[in-house]
C-alpha positions as CSV (number, residue, x, y, z in Angstrom):
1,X,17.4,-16.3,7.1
2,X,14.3,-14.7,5.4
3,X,11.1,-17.0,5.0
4,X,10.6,-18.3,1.7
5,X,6.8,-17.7,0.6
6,X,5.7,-19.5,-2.5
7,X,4.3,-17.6,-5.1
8,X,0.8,-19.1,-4.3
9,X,1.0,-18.3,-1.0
10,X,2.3,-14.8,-1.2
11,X,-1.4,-12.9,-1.7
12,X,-2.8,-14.7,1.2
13,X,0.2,-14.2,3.4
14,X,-0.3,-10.5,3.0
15,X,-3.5,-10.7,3.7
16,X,-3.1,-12.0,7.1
17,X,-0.5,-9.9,7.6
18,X,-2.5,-6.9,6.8
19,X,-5.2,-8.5,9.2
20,X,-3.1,-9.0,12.2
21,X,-1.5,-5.8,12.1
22,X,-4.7,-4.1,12.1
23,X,-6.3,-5.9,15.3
24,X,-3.4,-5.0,16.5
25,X,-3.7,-1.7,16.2
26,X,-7.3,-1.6,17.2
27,X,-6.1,-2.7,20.7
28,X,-4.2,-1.0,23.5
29,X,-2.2,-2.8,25.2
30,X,-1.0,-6.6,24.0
31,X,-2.9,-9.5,22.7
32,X,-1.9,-12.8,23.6
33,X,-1.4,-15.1,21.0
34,X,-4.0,-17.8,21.6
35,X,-6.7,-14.6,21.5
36,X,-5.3,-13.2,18.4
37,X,-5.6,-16.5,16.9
38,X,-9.2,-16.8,18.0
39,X,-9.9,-13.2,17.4
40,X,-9.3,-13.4,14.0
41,X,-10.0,-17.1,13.5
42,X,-6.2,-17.7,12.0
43,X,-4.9,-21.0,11.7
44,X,-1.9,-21.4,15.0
45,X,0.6,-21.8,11.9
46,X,-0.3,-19.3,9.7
47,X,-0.6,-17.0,12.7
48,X,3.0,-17.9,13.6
49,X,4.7,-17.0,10.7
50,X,2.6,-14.1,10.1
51,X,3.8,-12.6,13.3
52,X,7.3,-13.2,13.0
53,X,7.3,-11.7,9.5
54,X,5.8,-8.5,11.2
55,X,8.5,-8.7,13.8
56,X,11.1,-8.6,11.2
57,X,9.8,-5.8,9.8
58,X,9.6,-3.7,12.6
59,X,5.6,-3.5,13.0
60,X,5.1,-5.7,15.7
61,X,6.9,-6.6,19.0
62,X,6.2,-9.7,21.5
63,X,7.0,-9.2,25.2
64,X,5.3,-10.0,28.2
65,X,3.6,-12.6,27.1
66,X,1.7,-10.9,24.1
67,X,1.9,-8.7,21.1
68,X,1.4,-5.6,20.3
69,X,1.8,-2.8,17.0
70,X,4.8,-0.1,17.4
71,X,3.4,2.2,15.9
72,X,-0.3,3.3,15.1
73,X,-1.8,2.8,11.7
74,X,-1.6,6.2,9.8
75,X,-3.8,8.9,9.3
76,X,-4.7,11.1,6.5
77,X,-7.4,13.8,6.6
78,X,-9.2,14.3,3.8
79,X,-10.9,17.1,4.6
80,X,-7.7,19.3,4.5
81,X,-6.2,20.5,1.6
82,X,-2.5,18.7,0.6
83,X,0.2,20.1,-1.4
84,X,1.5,16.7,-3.9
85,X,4.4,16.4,-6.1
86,X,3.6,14.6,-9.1
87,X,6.4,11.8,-9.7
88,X,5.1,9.9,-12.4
89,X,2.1,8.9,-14.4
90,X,0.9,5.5,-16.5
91,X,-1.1,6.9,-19.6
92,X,-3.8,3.7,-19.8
93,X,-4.2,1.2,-23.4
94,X,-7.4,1.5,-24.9
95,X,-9.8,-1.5,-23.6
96,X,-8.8,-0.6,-20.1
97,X,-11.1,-0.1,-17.3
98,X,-9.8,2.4,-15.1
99,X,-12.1,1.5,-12.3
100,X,-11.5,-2.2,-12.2
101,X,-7.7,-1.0,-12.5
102,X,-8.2,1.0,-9.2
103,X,-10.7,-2.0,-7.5
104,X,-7.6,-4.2,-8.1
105,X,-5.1,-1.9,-6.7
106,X,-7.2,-0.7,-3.8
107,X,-6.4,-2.6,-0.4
108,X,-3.5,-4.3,-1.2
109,X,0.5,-4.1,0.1
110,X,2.8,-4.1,-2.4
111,X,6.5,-4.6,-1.0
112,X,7.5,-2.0,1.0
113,X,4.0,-0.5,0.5
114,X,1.3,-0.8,3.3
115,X,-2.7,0.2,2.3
116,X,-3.8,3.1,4.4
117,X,-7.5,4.1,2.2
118,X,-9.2,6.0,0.1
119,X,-8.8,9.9,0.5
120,X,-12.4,11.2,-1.2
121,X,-12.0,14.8,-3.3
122,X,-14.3,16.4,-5.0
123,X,-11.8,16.2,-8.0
124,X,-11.7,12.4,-7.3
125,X,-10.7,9.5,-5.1
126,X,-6.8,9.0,-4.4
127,X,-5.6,5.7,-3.1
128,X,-3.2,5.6,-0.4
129,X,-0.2,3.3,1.1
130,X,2.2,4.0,3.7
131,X,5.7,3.3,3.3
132,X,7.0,0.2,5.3
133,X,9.7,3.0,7.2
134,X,7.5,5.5,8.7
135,X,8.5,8.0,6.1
136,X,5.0,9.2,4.9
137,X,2.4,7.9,2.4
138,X,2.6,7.4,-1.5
139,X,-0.7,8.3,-3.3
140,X,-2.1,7.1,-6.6
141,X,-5.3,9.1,-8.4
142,X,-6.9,9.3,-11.5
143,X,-7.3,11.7,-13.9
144,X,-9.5,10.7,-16.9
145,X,-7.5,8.1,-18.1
146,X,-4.2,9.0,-16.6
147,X,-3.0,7.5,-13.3
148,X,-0.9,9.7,-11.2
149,X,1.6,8.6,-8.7
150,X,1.7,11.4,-5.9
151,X,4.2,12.2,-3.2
152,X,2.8,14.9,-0.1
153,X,4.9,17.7,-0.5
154,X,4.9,18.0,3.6
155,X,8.1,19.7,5.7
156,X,10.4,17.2,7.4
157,X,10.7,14.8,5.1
158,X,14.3,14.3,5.4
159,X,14.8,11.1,2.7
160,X,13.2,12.5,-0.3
161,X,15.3,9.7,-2.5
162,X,13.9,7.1,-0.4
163,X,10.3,8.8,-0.7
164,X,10.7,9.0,-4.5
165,X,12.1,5.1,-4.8
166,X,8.7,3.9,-3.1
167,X,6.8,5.8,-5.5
168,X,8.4,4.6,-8.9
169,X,7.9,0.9,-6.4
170,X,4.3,1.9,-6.5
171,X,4.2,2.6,-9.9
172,X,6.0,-0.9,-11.0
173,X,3.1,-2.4,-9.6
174,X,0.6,-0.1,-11.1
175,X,2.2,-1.4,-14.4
176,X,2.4,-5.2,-13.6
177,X,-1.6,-4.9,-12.8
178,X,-1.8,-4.1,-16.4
179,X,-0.8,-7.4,-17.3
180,X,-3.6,-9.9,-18.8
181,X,-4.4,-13.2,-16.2
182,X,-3.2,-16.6,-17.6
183,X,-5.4,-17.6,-20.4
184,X,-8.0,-14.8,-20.3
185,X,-7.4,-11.5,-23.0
186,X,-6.8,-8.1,-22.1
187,X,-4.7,-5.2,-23.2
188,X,-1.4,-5.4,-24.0
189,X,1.3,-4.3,-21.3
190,X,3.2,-2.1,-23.6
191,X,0.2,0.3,-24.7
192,X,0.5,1.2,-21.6
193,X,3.1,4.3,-21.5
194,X,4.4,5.3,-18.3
195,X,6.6,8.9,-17.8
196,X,8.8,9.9,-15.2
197,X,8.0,13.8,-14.4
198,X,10.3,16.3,-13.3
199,X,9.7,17.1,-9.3
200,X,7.0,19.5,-9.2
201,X,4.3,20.7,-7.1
202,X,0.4,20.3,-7.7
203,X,-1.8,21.3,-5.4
204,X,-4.8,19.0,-5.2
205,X,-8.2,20.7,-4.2
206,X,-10.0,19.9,-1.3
């Protein structure tokens, strides 16, 4: 049976999670837990359910007597050029920062979505996650006051529908950010307007 994670709780769960899955793929070999826990100065508790979320998902395994990542964090170099396929794009209200909208975005997992970084272009900065299944990354830029959600157009991707549904996941977040906090102003959800675009490429200058 899946933990339940109140609502509360659910930003700073992720955060941990994010935390302990990078130490551990800062280390070779396996950390044990009581080092982990000092390492990153984790409450025992918190540590114990962060792990065995991770371990449900794949990312991390325990054996002999310690823990270690499956897989290395991913990579992207920005210093080469990428073909992307534009799959959608949220066209921003007036009285929107788009900045602040990125600063909020930036370094957060969203579901299936894990932060990678920041790609820096000469056209601009794209944001970047990685999907939860290895598949690839999901990229979100800015273009004046347009935010684009990009997929790589890269050779062996063999689960483009799966690619595509994290990006519109992506997107539904992007959207949901838009959303004033309890009891403060801000604009309006729906002048936001968000549209699907038919599969493309666009090449994204290096």
């Amino acid at each position: 049976m899946a933990e339940e994670v109140r609502p509360g709780r659910e930003a700073e769960a992720g955060r941990l999670d994010e935390r302990v899955l990078t130490a551990l793929q800062g280390f070779s070999g396996r950390l044990a837990f009581s080092g982990l826990r000092r390492y990153l100065g984790a409450h025992p508790e918190s540590l114990s359910r962060s792990l065995r979320r991770l371990e449900r998902e794949g990312l991390v395994e325990h054996a002999d007597g310690g823990y270690r990542a499956l897989a290395p964090a991913p990579t992207v170099d920005a210093r080469s050029d990428r073909d992307l396929r534009s799959i959608a794009r949220i066209e921003l209200p007036p009285g929107t920062d788009p900045r602040e909208l990125l600063g909020g975005l930036a370094g957060r997992w969203f579901g299936t979505l894990r932060w990678v970084g920041l790609l820096e272009r000469p056209a601009g900065e794209l944001l970047a996650w990685a999907r939860r299944d290895g598949g690839g990354l999901v990229l979100l830029g800015l273009d004046h006051r347009i935010l684009q959600v990009y997929l790589p157009s890269l050779p062996g991707d063999d689960d483009p529908a799966d690619a595509e549904e994290a990006a519109y996941e992506l997107l539904f977040h992007a959207v949901q950010s838009l959303r004033p906090s309890p009891g403060r102003g801000g604009p309006p959800l729906l002048a936001a307007r968000a549209f699907a675009l038919a599969p493309q490429p666009a090449l994204i200058q290096n």
